[in-house]
Every structure is written in structure tokens, then in C-alpha cells.
PDB file of N, CA, C and O in Angstrom:
ATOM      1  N   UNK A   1       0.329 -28.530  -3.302  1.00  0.00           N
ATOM      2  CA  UNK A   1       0.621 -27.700  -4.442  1.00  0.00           C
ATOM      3  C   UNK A   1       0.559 -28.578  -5.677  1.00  0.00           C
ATOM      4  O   UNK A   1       1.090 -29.687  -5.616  1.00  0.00           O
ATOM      5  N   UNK A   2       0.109 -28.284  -6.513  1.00  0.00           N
ATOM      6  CA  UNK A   2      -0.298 -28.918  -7.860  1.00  0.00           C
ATOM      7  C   UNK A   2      -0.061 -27.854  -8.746  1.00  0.00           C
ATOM      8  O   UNK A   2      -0.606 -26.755  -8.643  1.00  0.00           O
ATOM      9  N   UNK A   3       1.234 -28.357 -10.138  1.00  0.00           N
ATOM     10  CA  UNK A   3       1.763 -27.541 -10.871  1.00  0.00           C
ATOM     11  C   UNK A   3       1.459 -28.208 -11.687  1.00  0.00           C
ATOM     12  O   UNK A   3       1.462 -29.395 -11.363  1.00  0.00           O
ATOM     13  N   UNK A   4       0.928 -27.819 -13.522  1.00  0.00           N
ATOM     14  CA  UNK A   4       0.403 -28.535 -14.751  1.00  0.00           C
ATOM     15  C   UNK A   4       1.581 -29.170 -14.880  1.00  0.00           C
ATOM     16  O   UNK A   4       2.483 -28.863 -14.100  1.00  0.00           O
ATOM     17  N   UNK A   5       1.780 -30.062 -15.774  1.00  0.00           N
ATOM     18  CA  UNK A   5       2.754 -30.371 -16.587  1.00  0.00           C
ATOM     19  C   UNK A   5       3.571 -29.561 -17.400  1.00  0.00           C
ATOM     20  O   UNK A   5       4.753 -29.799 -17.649  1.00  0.00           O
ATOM     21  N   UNK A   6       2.773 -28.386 -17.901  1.00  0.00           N
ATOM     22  CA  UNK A   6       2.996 -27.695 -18.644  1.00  0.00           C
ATOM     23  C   UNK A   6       4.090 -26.298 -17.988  1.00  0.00           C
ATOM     24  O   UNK A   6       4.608 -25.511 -18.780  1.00  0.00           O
ATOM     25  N   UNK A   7       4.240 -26.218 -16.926  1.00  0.00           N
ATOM     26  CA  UNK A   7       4.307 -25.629 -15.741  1.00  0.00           C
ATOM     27  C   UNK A   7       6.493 -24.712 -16.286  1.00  0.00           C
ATOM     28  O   UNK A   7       7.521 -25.186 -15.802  1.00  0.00           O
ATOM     29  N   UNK A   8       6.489 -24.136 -16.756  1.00  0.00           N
ATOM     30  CA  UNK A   8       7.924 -23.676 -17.241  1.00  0.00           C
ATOM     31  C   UNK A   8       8.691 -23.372 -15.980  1.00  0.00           C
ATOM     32  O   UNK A   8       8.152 -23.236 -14.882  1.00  0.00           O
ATOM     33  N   UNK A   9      10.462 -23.237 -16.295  1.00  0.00           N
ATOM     34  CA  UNK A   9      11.011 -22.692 -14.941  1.00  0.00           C
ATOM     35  C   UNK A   9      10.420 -21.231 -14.721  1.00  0.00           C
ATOM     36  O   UNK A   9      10.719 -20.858 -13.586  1.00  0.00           O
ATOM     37  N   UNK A  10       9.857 -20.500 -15.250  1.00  0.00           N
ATOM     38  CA  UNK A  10       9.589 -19.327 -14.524  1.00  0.00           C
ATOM     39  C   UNK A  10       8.620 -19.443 -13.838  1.00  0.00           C
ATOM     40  O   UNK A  10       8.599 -18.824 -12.774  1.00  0.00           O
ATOM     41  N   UNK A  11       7.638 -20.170 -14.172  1.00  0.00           N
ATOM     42  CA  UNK A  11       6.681 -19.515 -13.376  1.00  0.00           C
ATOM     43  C   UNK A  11       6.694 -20.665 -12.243  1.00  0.00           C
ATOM     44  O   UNK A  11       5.859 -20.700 -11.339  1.00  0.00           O
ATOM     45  N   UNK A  12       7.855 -21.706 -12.413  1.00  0.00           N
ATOM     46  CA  UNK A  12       8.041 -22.437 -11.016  1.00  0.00           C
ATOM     47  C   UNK A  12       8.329 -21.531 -10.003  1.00  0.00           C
ATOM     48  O   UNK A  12       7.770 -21.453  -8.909  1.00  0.00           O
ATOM     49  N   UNK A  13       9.867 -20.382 -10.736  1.00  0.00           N
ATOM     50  CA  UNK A  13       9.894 -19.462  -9.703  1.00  0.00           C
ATOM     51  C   UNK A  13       8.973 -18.290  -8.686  1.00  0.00           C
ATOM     52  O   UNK A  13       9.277 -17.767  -7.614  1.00  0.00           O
ATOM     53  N   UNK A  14       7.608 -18.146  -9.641  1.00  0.00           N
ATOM     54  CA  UNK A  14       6.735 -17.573  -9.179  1.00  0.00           C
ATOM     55  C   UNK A  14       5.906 -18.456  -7.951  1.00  0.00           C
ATOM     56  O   UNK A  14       5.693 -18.183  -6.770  1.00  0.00           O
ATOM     57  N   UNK A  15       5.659 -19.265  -8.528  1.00  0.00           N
ATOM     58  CA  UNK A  15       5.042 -20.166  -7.662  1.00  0.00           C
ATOM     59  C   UNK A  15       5.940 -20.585  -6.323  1.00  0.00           C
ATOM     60  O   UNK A  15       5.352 -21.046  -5.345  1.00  0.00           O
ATOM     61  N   UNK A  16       7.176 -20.435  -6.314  1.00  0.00           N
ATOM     62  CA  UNK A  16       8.093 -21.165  -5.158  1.00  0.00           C
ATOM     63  C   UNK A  16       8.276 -19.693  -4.655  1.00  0.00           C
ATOM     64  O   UNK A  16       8.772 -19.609  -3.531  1.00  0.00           O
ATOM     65  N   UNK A  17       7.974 -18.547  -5.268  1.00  0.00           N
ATOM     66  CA  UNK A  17       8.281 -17.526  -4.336  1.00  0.00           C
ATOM     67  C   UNK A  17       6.227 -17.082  -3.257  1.00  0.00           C
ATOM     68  O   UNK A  17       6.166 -16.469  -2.192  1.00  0.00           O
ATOM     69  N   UNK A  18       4.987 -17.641  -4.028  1.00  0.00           N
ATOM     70  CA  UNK A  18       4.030 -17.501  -3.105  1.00  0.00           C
ATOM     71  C   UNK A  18       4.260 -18.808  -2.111  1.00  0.00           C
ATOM     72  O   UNK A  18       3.628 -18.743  -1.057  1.00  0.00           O
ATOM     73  N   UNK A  19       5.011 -19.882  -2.290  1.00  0.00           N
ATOM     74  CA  UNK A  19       4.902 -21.094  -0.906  1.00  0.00           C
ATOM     75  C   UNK A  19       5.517 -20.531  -0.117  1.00  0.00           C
ATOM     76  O   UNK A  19       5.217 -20.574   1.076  1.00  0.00           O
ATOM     77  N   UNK A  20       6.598 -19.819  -0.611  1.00  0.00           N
ATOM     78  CA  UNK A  20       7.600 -19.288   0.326  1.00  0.00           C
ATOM     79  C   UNK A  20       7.068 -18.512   1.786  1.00  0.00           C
ATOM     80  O   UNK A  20       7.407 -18.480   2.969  1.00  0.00           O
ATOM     81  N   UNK A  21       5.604 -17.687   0.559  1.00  0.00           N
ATOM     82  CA  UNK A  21       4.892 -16.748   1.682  1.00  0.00           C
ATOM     83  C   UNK A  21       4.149 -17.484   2.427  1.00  0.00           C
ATOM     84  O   UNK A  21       3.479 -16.878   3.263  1.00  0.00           O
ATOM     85  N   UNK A  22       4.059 -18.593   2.386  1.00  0.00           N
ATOM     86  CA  UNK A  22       3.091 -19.440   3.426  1.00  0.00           C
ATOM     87  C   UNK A  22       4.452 -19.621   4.670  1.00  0.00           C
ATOM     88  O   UNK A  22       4.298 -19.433   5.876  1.00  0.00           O
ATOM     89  N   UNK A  23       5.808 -20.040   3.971  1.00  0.00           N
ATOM     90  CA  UNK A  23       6.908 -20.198   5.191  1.00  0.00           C
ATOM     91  C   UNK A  23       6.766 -19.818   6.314  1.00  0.00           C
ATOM     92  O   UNK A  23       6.806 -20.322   7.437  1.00  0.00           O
ATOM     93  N   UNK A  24       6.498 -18.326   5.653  1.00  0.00           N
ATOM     94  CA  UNK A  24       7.395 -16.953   6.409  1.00  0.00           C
ATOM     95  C   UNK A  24       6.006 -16.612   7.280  1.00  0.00           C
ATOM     96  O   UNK A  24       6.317 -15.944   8.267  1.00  0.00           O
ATOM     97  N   UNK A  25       4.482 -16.884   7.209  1.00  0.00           N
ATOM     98  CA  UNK A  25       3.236 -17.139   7.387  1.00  0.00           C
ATOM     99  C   UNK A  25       2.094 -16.457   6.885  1.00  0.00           C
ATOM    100  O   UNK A  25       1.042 -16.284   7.500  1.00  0.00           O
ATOM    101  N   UNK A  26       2.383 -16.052   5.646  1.00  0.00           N
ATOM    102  CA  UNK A  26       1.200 -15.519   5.018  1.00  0.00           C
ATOM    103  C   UNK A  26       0.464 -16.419   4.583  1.00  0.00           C
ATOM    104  O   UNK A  26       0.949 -17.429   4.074  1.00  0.00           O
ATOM    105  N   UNK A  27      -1.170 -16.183   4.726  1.00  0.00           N
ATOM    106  CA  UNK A  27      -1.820 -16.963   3.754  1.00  0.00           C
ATOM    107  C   UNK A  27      -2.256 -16.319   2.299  1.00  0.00           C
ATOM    108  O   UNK A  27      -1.769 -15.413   1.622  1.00  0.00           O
ATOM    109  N   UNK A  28      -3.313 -17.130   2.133  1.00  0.00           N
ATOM    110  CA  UNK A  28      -3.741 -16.785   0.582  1.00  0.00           C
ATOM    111  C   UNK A  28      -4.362 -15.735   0.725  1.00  0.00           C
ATOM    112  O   UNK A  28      -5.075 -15.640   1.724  1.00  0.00           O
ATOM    113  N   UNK A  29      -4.283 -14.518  -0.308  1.00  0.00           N
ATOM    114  CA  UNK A  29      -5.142 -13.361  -0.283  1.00  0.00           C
ATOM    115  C   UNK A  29      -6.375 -13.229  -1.594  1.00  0.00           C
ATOM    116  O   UNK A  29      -6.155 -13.174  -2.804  1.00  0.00           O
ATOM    117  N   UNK A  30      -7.174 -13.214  -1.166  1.00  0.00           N
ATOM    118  CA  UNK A  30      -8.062 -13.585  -2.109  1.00  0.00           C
ATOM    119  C   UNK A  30      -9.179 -11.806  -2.520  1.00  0.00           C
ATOM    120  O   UNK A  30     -10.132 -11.799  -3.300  1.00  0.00           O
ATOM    121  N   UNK A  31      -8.850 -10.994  -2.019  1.00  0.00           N
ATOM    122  CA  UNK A  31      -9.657  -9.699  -2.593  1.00  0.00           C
ATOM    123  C   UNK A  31      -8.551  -8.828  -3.443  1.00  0.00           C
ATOM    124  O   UNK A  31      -8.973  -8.392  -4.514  1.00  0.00           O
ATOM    125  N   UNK A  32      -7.306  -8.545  -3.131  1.00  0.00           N
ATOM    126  CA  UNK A  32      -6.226  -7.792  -3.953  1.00  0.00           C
ATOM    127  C   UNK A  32      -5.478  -8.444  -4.666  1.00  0.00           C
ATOM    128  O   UNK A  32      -5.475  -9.654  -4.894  1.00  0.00           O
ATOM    129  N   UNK A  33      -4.568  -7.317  -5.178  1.00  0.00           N
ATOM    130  CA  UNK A  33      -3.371  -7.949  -6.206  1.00  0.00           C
ATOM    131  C   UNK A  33      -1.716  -8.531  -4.790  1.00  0.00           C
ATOM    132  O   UNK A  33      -0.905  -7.869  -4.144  1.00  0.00           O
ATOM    133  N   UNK A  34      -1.990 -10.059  -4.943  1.00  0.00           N
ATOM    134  CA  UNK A  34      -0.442 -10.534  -4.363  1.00  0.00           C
ATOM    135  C   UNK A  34      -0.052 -11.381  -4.469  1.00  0.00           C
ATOM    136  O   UNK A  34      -0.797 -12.354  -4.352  1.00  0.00           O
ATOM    137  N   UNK A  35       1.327 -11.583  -4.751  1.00  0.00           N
ATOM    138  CA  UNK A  35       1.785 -13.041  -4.878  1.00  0.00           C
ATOM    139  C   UNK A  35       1.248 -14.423  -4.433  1.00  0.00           C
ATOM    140  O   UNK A  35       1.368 -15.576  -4.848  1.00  0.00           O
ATOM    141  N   UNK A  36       0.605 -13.813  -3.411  1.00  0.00           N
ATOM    142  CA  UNK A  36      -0.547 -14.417  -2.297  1.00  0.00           C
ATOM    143  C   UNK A  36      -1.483 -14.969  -2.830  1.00  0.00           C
ATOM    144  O   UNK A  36      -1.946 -15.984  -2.309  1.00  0.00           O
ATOM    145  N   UNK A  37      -1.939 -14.531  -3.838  1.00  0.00           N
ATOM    146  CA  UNK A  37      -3.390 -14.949  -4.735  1.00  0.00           C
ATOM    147  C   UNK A  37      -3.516 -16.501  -4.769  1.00  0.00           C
ATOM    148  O   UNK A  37      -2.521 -16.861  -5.399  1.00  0.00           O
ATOM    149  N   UNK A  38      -4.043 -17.314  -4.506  1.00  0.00           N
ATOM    150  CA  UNK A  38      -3.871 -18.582  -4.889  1.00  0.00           C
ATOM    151  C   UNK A  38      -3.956 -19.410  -6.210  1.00  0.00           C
ATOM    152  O   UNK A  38      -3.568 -20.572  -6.324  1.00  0.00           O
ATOM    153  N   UNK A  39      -4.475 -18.705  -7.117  1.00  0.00           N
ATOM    154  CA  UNK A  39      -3.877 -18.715  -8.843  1.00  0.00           C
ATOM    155  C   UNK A  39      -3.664 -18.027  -9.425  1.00  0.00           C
ATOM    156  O   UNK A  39      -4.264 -16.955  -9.348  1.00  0.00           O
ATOM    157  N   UNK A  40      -2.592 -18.266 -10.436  1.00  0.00           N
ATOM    158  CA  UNK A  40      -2.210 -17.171 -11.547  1.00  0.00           C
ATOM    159  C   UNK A  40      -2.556 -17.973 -12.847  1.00  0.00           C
ATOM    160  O   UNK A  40      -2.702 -19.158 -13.145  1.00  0.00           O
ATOM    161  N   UNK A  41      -2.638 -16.321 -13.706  1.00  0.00           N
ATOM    162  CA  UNK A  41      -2.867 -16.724 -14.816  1.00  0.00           C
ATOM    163  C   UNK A  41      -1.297 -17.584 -15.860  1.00  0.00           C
ATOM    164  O   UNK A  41      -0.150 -17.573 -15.414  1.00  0.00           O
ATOM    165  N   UNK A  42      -1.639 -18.152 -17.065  1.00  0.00           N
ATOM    166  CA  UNK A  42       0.048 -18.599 -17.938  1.00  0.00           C
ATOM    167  C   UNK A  42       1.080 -18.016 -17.780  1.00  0.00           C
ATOM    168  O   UNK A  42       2.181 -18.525 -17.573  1.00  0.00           O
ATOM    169  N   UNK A  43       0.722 -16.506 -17.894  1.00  0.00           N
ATOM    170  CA  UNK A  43       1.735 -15.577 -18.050  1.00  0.00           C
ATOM    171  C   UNK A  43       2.159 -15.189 -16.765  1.00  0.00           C
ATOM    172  O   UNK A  43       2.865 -14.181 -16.797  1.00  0.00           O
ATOM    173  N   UNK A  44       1.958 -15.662 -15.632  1.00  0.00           N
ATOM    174  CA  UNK A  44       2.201 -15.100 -14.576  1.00  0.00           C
ATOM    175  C   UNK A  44       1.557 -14.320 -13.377  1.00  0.00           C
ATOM    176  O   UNK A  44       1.964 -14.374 -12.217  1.00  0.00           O
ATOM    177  N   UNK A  45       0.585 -13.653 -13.789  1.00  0.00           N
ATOM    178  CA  UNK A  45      -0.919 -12.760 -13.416  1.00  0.00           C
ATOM    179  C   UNK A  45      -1.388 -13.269 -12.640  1.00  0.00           C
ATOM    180  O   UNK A  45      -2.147 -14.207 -12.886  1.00  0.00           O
ATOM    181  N   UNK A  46      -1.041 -12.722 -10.960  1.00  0.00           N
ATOM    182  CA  UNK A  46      -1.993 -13.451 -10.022  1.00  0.00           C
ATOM    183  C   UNK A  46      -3.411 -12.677 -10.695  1.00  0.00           C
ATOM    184  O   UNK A  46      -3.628 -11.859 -11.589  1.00  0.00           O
ATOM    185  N   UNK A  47      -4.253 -13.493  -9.655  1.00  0.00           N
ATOM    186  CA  UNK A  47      -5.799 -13.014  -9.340  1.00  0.00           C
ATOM    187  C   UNK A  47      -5.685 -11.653  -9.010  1.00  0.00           C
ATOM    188  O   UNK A  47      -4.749 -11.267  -8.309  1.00  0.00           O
ATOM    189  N   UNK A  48      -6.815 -10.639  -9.580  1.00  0.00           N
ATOM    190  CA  UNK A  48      -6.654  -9.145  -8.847  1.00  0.00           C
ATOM    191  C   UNK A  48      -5.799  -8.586  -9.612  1.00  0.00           C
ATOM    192  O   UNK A  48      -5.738  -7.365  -9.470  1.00  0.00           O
ATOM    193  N   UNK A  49      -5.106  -9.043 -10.386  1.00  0.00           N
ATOM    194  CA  UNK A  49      -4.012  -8.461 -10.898  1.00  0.00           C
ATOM    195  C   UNK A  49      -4.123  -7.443 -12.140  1.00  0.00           C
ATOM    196  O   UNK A  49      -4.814  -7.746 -13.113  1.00  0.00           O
ATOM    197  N   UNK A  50      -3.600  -6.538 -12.093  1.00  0.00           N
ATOM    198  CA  UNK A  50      -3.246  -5.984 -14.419  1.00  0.00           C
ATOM    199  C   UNK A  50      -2.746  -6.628 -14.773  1.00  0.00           C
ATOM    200  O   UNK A  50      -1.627  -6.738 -14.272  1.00  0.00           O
ATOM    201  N   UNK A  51      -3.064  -7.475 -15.765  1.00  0.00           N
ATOM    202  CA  UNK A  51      -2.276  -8.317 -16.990  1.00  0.00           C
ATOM    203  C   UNK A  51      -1.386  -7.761 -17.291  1.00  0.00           C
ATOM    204  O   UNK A  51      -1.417  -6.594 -17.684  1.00  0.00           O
ATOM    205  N   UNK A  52      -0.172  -8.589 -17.163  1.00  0.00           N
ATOM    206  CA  UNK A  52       1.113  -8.399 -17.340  1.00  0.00           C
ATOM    207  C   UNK A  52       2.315  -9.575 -17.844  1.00  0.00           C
ATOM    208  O   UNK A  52       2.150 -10.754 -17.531  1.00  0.00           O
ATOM    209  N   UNK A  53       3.058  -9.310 -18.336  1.00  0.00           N
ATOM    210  CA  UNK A  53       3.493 -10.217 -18.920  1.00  0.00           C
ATOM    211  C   UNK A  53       4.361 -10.998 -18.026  1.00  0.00           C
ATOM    212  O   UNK A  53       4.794 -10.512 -16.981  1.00  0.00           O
ATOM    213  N   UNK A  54       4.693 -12.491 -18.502  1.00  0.00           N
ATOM    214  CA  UNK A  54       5.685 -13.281 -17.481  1.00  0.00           C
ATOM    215  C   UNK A  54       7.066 -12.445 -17.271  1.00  0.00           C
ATOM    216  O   UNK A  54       7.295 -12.081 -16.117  1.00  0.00           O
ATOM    217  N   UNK A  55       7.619 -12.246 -17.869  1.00  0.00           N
ATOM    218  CA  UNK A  55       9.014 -10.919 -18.109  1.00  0.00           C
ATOM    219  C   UNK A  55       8.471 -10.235 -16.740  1.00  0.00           C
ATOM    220  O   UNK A  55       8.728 -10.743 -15.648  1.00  0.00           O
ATOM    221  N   UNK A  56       7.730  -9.089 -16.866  1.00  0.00           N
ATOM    222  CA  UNK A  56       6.991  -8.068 -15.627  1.00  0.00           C
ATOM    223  C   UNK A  56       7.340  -8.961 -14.704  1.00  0.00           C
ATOM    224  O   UNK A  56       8.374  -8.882 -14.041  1.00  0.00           O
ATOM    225  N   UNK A  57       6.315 -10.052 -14.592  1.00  0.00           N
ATOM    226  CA  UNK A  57       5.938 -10.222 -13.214  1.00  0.00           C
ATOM    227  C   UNK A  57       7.318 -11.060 -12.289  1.00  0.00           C
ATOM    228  O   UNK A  57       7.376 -11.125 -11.061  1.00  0.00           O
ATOM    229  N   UNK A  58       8.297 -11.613 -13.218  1.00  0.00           N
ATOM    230  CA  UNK A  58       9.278 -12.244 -13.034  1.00  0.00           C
ATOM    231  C   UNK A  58      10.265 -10.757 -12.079  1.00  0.00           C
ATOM    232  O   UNK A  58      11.097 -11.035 -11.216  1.00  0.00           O
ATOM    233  N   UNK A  59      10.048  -9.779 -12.338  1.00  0.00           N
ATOM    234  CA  UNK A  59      10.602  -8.592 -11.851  1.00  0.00           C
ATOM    235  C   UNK A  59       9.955  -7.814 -11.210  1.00  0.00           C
ATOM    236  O   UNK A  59      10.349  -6.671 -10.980  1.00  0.00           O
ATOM    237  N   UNK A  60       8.767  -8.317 -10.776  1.00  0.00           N
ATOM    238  CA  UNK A  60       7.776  -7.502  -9.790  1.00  0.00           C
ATOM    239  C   UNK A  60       7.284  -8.722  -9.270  1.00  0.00           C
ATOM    240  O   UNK A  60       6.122  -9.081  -9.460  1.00  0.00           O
ATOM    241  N   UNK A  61       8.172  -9.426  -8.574  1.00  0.00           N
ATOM    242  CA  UNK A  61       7.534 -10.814  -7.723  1.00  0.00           C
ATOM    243  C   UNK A  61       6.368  -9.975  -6.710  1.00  0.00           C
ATOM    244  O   UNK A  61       5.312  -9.565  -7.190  1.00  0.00           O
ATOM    245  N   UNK A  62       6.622  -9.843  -5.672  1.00  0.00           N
ATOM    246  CA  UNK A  62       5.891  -9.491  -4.622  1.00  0.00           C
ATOM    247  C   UNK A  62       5.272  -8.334  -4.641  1.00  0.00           C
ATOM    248  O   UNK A  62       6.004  -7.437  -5.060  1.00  0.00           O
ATOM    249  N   UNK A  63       4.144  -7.976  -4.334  1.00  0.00           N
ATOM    250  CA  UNK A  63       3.334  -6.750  -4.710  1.00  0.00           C
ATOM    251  C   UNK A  63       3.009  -6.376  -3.572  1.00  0.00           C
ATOM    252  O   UNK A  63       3.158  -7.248  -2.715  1.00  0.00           O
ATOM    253  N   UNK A  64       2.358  -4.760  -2.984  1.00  0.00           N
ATOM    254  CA  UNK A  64       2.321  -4.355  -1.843  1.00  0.00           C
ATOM    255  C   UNK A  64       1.172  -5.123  -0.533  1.00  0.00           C
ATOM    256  O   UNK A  64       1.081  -5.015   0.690  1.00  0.00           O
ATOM    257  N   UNK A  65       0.693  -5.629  -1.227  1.00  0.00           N
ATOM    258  CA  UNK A  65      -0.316  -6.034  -0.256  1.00  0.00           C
ATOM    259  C   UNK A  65       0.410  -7.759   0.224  1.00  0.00           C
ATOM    260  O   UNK A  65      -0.265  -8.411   1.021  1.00  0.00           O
ATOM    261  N   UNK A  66       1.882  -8.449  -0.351  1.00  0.00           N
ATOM    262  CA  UNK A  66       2.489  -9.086   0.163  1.00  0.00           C
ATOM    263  C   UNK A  66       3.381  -8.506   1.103  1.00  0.00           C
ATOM    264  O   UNK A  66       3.581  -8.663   2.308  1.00  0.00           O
ATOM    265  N   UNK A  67       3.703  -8.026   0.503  1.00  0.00           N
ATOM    266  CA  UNK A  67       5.143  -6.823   1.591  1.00  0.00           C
ATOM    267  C   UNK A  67       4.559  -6.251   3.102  1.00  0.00           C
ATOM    268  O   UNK A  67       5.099  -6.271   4.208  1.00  0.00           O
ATOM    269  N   UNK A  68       2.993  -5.644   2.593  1.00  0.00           N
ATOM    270  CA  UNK A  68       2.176  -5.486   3.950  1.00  0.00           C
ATOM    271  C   UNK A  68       2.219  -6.215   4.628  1.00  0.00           C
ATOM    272  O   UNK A  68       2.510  -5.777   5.741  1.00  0.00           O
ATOM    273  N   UNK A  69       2.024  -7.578   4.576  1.00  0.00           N
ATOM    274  CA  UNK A  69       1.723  -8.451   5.113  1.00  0.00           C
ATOM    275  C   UNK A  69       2.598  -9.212   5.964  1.00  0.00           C
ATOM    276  O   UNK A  69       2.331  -9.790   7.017  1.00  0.00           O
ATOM    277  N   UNK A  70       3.889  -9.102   5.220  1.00  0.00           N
ATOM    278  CA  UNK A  70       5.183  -9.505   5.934  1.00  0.00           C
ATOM    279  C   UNK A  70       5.316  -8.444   7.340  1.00  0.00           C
ATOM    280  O   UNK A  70       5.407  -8.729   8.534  1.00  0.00           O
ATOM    281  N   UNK A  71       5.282  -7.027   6.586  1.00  0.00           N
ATOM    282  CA  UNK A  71       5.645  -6.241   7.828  1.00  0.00           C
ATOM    283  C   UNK A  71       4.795  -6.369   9.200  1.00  0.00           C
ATOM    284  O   UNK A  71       5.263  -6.253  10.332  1.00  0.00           O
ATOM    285  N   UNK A  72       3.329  -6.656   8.829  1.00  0.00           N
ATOM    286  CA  UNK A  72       2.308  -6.725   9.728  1.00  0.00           C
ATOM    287  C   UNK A  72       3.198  -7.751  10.683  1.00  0.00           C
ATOM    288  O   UNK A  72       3.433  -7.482  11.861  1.00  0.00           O
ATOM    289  N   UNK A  73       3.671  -8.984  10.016  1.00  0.00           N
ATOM    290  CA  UNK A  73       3.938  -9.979  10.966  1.00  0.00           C
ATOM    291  C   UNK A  73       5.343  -9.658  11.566  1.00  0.00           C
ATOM    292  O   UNK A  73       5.438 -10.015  12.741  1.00  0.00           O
ATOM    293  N   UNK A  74       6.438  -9.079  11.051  1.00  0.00           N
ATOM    294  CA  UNK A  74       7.494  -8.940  10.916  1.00  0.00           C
ATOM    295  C   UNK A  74       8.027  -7.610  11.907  1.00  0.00           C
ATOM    296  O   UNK A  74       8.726  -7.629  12.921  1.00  0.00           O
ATOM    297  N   UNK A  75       7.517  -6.684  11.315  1.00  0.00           N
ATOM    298  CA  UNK A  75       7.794  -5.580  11.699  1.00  0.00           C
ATOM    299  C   UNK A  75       7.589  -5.115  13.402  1.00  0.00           C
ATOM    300  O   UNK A  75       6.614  -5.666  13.913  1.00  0.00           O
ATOM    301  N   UNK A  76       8.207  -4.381  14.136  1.00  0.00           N
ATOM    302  CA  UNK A  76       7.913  -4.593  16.045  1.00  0.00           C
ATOM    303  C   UNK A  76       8.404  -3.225  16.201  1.00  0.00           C
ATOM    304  O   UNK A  76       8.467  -2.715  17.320  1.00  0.00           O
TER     305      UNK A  76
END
């Protein structure tokens, strides 16, 4: 994981909540909108995403195609 220098506490929290999804065993999602994305934009904006502001996304951490993904593994 490689964070800029520039790198603020929020969007550490963004970022420590997609490693998290590697924990738990998601990988990177690279066609939709998910925390999953393997970059975001300054403001917060994974890949795939509607531009949204750091505020938003700080309150919409995980998006459905993460949550899917948990349940896929999770769910019995």
C-alpha cells in the first residue's frame, strides 16, 4: 500500500476501510463502483464511481457491490 504524502486522516480512513476488504477476503474490483476499486480519486471517489465529495463518501464507505461481496463469502 502506498499513500502520497499528501494523504489526510480521512481518506486514510477510506483507504484502511478497502485493506480491511482484502482482511475479510475481497479483492480489487475493477468494472463497478466499490470501496474495492484499487484507486480513488482526492476527494475520495473510487474508480466507477459519481463524483462525490470526501464528506459523502466518508458516510457512504462501502457501496453495494462491496457488501455483495462480503455476503457472497459470508453469507450460508
Amino acid at each position: 500500500m502506498k499513500l502520497n504524502s499528501g494523504c489526510n486522516k480521512d481518506l486514510m480512513v477510506l483507504t484502511t476501510a478497502h485493506e480491511f476488504g482484502h482482511v475479510v477476503g475481497l479483492g480489487h474490483e475493477n468494472n463497478r463502483c466499490a470501496r474495492m476499486n484499487p484507486t480513488l480519486e482526492p476527494d475520495g471517489t473510487p474508480n466507477h464511481c459519481t463524483q462525490h465529495t470526501l464528506r459523502y463518501w466518508l458516510s457512504h464507505v462501502l457501496q453495494k457491490d462491496d457488501l455483495q461481496g462480503a455476503r457472497a463469502i459470508y453469507q450460508r
